[in-house]
N, C-alpha and C positions, 0 to 999 in steps of 0.2 A: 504494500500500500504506500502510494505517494502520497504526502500531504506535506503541502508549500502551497504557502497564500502570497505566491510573488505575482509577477504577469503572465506566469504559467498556468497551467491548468492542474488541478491537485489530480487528476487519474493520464495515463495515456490516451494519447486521442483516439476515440471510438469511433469505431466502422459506419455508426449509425449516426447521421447528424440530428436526430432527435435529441437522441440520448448526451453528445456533446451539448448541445443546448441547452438539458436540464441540468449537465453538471457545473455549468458557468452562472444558471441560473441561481444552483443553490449556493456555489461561492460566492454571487453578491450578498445574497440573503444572508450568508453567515459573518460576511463583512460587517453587513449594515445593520446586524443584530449584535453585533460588536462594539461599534460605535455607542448605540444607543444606549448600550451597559456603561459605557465608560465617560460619557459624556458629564452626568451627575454626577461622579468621584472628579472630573478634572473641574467641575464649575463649583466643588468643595474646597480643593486645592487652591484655587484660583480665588476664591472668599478668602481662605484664611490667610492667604499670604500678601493680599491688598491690604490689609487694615480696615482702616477709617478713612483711607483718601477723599478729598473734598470732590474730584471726579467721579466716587462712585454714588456721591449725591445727585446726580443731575441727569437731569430727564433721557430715558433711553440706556442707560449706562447699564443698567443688567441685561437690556436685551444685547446689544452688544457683546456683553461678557459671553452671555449663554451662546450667543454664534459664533464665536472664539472658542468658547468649550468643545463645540458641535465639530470645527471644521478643524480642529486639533485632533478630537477622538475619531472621524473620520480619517485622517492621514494616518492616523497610527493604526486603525485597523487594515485599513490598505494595505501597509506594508510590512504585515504578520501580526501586528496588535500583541496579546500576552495571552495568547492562546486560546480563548474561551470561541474563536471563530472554528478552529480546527480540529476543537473538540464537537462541536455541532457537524462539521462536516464528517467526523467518523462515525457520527449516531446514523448521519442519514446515506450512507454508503449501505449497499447490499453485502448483509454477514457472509463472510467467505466457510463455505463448509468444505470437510476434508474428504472428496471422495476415496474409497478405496471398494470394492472389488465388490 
């Protein structure tokens, strides 16, 4: 089993371009389920270590923050994140059973 969440595809390319399809499909989806997990822990991070600045008083200044957070936890899942994408993509791979005889 291959799994790398780079700009490859986590299995060998398949005979069937359906079936490639649905495995690129499920590599966004575990991307972007990725993201969404990490997104509140970096806009935690990102709270605590602002302070009190007089900036995060003023109008729009969390929305901002929060798409800072977003397009942060998105690049980091992109580019393999901290695992939690590549563990989704082993659930939803088909179990390999061991034929014998």
């Amino acid at each position: 089993m291959n799994i790398t969440l780079a700009s490859t595809s986590i299995a060998p390319p398949a005979a069937n371009p359906a079936a490639a399809k649905a495995v690129l499909k499920n590599e966004k989806a575990a991307r972007d389920f990725e993201a969404l997990l990490l997104t509140p822990v970096l806009d935690a991070l990102q709270k605590t270590f602002a302070g009190d600045a007089e900036d995060s008083k003023a109008p729009g200044a969390s929305d901002y923050r929060q798409m800072g957070s977003q397009a942060l936890a998105q690049a980091i899942a992109a580019r393999g994140g901290i695992g939690i994408a590549q563990l989704v993509l082993r659930h939803l791979q088909p179990p390999k059973v061991s034929g014998g005889g």
